[in-house]
N, C-alpha and C positions, 0 to 999 in steps of 0.2 A: 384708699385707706381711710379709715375712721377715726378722729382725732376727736379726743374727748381733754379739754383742759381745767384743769385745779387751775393754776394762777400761769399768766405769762411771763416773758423774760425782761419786760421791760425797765424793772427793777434790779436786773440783775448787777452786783459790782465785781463777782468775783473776775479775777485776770486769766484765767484758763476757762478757754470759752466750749469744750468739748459736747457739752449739753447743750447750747444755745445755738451752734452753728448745724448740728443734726436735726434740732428743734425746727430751724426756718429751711435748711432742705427736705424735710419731710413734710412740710408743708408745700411744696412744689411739686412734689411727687403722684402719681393718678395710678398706685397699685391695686391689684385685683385679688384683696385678702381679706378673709375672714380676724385678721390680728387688728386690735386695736389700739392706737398710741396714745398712752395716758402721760397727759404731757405739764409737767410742772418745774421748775430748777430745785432740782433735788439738792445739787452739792450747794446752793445759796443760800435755801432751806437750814441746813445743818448748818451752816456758818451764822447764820445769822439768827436761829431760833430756835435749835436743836435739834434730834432725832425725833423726839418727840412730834415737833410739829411737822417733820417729813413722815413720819409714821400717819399720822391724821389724816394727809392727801392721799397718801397710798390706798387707806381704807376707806375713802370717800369715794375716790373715784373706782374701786373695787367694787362699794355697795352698788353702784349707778351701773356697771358693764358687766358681763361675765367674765369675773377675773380671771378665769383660765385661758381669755381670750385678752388679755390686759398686756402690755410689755412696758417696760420703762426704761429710759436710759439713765444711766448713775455712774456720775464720773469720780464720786466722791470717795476716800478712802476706808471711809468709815459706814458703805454702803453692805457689807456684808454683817451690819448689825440690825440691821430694816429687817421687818418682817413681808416678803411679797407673795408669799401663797404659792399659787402655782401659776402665779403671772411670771410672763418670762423679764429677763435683766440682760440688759448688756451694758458692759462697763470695762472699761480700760484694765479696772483690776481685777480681773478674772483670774481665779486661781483653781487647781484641781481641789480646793478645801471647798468652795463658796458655788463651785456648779453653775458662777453666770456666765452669760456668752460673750467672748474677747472681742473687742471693738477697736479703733487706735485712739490714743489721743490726739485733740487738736494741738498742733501743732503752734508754739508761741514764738520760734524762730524758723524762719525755712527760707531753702532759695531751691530753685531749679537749674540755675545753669549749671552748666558741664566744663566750663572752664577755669580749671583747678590743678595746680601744683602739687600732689600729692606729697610733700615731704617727710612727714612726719607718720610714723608708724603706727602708735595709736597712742588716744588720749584722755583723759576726762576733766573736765572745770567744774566745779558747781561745790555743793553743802556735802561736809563729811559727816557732819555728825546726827543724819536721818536713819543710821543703820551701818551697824557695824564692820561691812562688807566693805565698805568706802572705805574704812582706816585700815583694810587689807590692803589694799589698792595703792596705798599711799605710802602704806610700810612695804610694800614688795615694789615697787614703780613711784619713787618722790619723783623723777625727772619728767615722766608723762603725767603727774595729777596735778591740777591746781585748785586747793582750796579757798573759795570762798569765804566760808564761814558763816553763811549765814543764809535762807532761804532766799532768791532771788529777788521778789515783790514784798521783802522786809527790808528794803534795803531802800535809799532816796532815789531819786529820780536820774538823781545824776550817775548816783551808781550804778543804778541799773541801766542807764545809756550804756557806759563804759562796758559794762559788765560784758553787756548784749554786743558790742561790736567788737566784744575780746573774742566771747564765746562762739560767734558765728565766722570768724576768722582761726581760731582753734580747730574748729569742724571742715572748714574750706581747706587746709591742710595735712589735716589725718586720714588716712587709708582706712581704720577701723577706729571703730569709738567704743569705750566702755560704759555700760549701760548697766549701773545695777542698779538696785532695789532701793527705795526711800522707806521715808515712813510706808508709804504703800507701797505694793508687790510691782506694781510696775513703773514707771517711769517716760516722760514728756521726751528724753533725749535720747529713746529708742527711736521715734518718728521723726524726730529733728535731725537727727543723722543722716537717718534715710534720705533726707531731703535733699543733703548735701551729697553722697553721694558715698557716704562711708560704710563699711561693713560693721554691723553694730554686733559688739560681745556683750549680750544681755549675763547677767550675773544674777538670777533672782529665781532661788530654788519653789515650784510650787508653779509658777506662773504660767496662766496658756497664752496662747500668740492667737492674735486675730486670724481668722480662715485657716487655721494649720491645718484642718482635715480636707485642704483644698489645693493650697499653697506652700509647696516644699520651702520652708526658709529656709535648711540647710545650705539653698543654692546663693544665698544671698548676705546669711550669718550665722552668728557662734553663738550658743546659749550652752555656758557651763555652770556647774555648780559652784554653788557659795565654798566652797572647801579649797575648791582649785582654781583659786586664783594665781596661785603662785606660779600655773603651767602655763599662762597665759602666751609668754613667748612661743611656748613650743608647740601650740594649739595653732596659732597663725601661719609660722612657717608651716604646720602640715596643710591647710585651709588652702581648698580650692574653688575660688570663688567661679561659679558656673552663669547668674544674672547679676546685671545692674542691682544695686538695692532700689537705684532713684526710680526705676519704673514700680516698684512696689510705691511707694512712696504716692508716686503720678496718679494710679488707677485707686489708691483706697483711701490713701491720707491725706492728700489734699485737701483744702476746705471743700471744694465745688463737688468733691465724692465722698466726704466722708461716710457719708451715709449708705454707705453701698454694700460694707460689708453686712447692717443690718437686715439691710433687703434680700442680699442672696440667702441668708440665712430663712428667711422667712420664705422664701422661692424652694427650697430647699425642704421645707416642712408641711409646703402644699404638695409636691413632689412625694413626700412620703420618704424621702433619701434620707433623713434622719428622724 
């Protein structure tokens, strides 16, 4: 595979590492493709210097390769405001509005073990006030939600310890976690869940799921609409869980694989299957 880079990561400060850890696994990788990986920190980019100048590398390294043959990764929320031509995207927010190819995020809590207490039915911890779906959640289930208040890595050091050994002790507990929508369409604690071993209720009307035209989720979770939250009890008791989540989890989202869903995708397009 052909790697063409605008700037590296070495700069990078953002705390969610989704682009930087695909970034140094695709650099390990020796695939046999005509696709090119135009490799810059896009979501650091906008943080730190705006659309604008991630629009700049886009079209630079467009001018330099045959964009049609360009891909980038874009973990950014604000990623479906970029202009990328007919270069492909893959991005965590993948929505059926924005046509780019669903990928997972990296994961900023996870564990793999299997040894766990299921008590607790289901749950969520984190910021309510990124999207209105959350203050559903809180109004139909106060006893399963706990608000935060505040974006996790705006918060001090010490909080965000506490936070992290609440929230990763919340997820070791619950059987399904709820997973909806933030400021952006998808959400970090759909994969994090998985990790742990929960059946994730994605709540985030619009959104596609990594490999779903490969990998039944049904067998592993619940994605209902924004509207019916309130059936949420009667959705689980009907819910018949068929796979482990945590093997999804193992084979895509892990750090040492994230990168895998992009590849089969691209195996897939030499293939001719899509």
């Amino acid at each position: 595979m052909k790697i063409v880079t605008f700037k590296d990561f070495s700069e990078v400060t953002d705390p969610v590492k989704t682009e930087e850890v695909i970034s140094s696994n695709l650099e390990e990788e020796d695939l046999d493709t005509e696709y090119i990986y135009g490799r810059f920190p896009i979501a650091d980019t906008i943080n730190k210097h705006g659309l604008a100048a991630a629009q700049h590398a886009i079209q630079t390294l467009q001018q330099k390769e045959d964009s049609s043959k360009l891909f980038f990764v874009c973990q950014h929320i604000l990623g479906d405001k970029l202009a990328f031509g007919d270069s492909r995207v893959f991005s965590p927010h993948a929505s059926e509005s924005n046509k780019f190819i669903s990928i997972p995020h990296s994961s900023c809590v996870e564990s793999t073990s299997k040894a766990y207490a299921k008590d607790v039915v289901f749950s969520f911890m984190g910021d309510l006030n990124s999207h209105r779906v959350r203050y559903d959640m809180y109004n139909n289930f106060p006893h399963a939600v706990i608000p935060t208040n505040a974006w996790h890595y705006n918060k001090s050091p010490e909080e965000q310890e506490g936070n992290k050994n609440m929230y990763s002790e919340v997820l070791r507990r619950s059987e399904y976690a709820l997973c909806p929508r933030g400021t952006g369409i998808s959400t970090i604690r759909l994969f994090e869940c998985l990790s742990f071993g929960c059946i994730p209720i994605i709540i985030a009307d619009g959104y596609v799921k990594p490999l779903e035209d490969s990998i039944n989720w049904d067998d592993f979770s619940m994605h209902i609409e924004e509207k019916e939250v309130a059936s949420i009890p009667q959705r689980i008791e009907a819910f018949d869980k068929k796979k482990d989540p945590q093997l999804f989890w193992n084979e895509y989202c892990s750090k040492d694989n994230l990168h895998l869903s992009i590849l089969e995708n691209l195996r897939e397009v030499a293939n001719g299957s899509i």
